[in-house]
N, C-alpha and C positions, 0 to 999 in steps of 0.2 A: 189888534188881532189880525186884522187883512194882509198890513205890514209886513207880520212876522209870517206869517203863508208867504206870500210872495218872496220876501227875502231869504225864508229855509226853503224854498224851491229852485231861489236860484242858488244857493250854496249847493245844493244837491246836482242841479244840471251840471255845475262847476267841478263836479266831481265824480265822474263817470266810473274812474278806477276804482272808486270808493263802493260804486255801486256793483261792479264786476266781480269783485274782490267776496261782496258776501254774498254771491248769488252764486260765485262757482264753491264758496263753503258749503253753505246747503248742496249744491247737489253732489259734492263729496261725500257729506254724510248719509246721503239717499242711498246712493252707490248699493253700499253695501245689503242693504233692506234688498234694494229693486234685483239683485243677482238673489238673494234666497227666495223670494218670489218665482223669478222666471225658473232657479233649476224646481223649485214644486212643481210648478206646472207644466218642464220640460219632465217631470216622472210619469205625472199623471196622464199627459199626454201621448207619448210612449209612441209605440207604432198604432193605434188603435184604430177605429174609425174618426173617433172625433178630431183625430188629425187633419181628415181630409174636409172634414162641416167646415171647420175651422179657419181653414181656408178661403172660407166663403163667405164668412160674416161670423157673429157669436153664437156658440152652442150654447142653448140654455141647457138643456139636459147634462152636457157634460159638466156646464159649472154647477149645476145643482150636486153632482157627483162628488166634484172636485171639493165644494164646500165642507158637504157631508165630510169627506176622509181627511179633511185639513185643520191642524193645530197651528197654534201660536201666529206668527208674524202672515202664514200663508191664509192662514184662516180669514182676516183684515180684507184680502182681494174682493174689490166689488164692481160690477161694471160701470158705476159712477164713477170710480176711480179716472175711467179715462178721458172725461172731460168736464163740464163745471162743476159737476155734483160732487167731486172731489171738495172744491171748495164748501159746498154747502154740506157736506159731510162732516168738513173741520168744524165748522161754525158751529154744527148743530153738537158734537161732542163735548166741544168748550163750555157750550151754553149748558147742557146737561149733567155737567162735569161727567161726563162720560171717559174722559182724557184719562180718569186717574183709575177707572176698573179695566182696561185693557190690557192683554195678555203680557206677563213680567218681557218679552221679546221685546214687544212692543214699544216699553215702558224702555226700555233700554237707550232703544233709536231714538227717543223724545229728549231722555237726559242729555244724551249725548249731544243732539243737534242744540239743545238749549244753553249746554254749557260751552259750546265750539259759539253760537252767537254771544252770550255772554261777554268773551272770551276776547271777538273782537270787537265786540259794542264801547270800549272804554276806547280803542284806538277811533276809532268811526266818530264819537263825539268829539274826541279832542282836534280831528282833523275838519268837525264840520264849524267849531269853537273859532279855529285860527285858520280861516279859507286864502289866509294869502300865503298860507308856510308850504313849503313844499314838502308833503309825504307820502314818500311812496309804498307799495305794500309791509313792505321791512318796517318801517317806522311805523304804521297804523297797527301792524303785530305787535311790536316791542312796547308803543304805547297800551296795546291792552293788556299784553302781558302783565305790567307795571299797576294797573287798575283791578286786573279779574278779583285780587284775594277781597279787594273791598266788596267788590260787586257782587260776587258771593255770599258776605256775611250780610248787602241789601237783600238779595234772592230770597236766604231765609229769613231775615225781618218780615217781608212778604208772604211771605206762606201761607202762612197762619190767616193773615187776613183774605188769603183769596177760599184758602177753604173754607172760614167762617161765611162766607158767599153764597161756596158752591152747598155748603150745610141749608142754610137760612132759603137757597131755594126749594133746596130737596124737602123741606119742611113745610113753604108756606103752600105752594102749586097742588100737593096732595090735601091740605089744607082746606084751599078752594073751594077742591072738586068735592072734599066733603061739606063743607056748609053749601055749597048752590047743589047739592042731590036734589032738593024736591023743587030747586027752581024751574019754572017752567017757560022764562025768557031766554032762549039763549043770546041777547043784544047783551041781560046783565050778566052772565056767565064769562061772555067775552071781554064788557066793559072788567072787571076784578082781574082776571085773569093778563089782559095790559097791563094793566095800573101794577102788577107783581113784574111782569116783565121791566118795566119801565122801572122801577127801584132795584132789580135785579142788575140791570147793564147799567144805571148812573152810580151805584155800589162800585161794579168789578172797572168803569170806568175811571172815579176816585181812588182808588185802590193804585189802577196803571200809571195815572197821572203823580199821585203821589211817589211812586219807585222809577219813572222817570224823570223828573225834576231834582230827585236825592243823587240820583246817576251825573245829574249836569252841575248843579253843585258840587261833586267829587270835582268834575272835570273844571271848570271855570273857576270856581275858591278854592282849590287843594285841597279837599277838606279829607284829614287821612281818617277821621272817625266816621265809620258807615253810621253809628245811632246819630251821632249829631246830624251828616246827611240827610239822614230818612226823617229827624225831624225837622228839617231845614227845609224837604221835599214838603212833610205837612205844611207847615204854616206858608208857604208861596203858594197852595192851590189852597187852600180856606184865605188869603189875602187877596187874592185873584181866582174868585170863583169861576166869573163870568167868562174872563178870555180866556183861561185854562181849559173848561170846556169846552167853549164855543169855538178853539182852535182846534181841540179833537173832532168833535162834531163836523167840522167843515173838512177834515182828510176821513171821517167816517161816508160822507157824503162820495168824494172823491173815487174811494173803495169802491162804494156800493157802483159807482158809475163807470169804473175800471172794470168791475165781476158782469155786470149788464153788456158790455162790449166786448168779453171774453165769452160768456154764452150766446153771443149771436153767433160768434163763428170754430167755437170751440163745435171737433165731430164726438159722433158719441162712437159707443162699445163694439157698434156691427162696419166699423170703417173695415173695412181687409186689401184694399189696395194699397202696394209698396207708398205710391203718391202718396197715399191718402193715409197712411200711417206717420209718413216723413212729417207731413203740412201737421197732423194732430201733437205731434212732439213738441215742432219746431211753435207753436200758437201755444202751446203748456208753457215753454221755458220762455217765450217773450212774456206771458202772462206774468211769469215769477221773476224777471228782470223791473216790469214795472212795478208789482207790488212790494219789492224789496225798495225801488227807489219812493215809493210813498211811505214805506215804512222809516227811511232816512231822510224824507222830506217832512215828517214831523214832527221827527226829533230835531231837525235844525231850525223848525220854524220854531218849537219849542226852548231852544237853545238864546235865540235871538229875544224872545219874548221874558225870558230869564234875563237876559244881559240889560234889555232897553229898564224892567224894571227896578232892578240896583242902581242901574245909572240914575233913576230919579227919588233914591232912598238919600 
């Protein structure tokens, strides 16, 4: 398990373009969102007064304004948005499946970004698969090109199971809170309420780990059936419970330690100095430089952990 961290870490250092490559995708698809954002809020803003607050740090009054009269994708704007709570706003959505009630705008920008990674997640394995081949952007394209239709017919094999999740939370949590009403510990309110959490994320973690190993299977055995993948995907993480996990667990770790050194210096919402707006951009996009390369450092650690274990089938 250590091994294969270390060794999909350095395939990942090994491949910087690898990493540039899906880091300026995502913020192509951003693009588009972040210009119908700024023209909302260049209407709302208009010649007013809070043009000139604004200048000066954050209006609340005018975003209470700005809330109130905004629909769909602008409506999303929050001042978390512009430093870590962004991140813990994602999290907290996922964990809620909040992901899937947000405005159809919304919902658009999500498919899109998901199927542009999709897209090039077949070229990105195969190029972190064979780290001594030379490929460059064209070849990591054309390889996913070549993979999307299967990874596709994986995406919706998975579906189904991630909503049975986000269901099974939405059920048990209200659950809870109804049998501990007349408790009067909250120690065991909080104890039940983990213990749902904790089968909640080792669920949608089983779930991730099973449609990533079906992915690398495509990629390392050809395997041109996505069902037989995705049940190739099951039985490698039920044969290897432990490292399977325990290699998530250790880039979960990594994250959380990655998110903690982004909000010591991540600014927040009332930055108004030109400096001090460049530095909060420029501290956003190294943040999304890293965690895109943690995100391809465990798939390759995962990749290698795949390979070493057929070698001893």
């Amino acid at each position: 398990m250590l091994g294969a961290l270390i060794h999909g870490l350095r395939r990942t250092a090994a491949a910087p373009g690898l990493v540039i490559l899906l880091w300026l995708a995502s913020l192509v698809a951003a693009l588009p969102a972040a210009v119908m954002v700024q023209e909302a809020i260049h209407r709302s803003v208009g010649t007013s007064l809070a043009r000139e607050s604004l200048r000066e740090g954050f209006d609340t009054g005018w975003f209470g304004e700005f809330e109130a009269a905004s629909e769909g994708l602008p409506a999303t704007l929050s001042p978390s948005h512009t430093g870590v709570g962004a991140v813990f706003d994602a999290l907290d959505a996922w964990w809620n499946g909040d992901l899937f009630r947000m405005p159809v705008s919304t919902l658009v920008f999500g498919v899109t970004f998901a199927l542009l990674w999709l897209f090039l997640l077949g070229g990105a394995l195969t190029r972190l698969h064979r780290p001594r081949d030379r490929m460059g952007w064209v070849d990591v394209v054309a390889a996913g090109g070549r993979l999307f239709p299967r990874y596709l017919r994986l995406a919706v094999l998975s579906a189904p199971l991630y909503y049975g999740v986000f269901r099974l939370a939405g059920w048990l949590f209200p659950k809870i809170e109804h049998l501990t009403r007349d408790v009067t510990l909250e120690r065991t309110v909080l104890v039940y309420n983990m213990l749902a959490a904790v089968l909640i994320v080792l669920l949608l973690a089983l779930v991730k780990m099973v449609g990533d190993y079906a992915k690398i299977a495509i990629v390392v055995e050809n395997r041109r059936s996505s069902v037989l993948a995705f049940l190739a995907g099951c039985g490698f993480v039920l044969r290897h419970p432990i490292s399977t996990l325990g290699l998530v667990s250790l880039f979960a770790v990594l994250t959380m330690a990655l998110i903690a050194a982004f909000a010591a210096v991540a600014p927040g919402a009332r930055e108004s100095t030109v400096v001090g707006i460049i530095l909060a951009i420029a501290a956003s996009q190294v943040f999304l430089v890293l965690r895109t390369a943690l995100r391809l450092g465990l798939l390759a650690s995962q990749v290698v952990l795949f390979d070493e274990q057929r070698r001893r089938i």
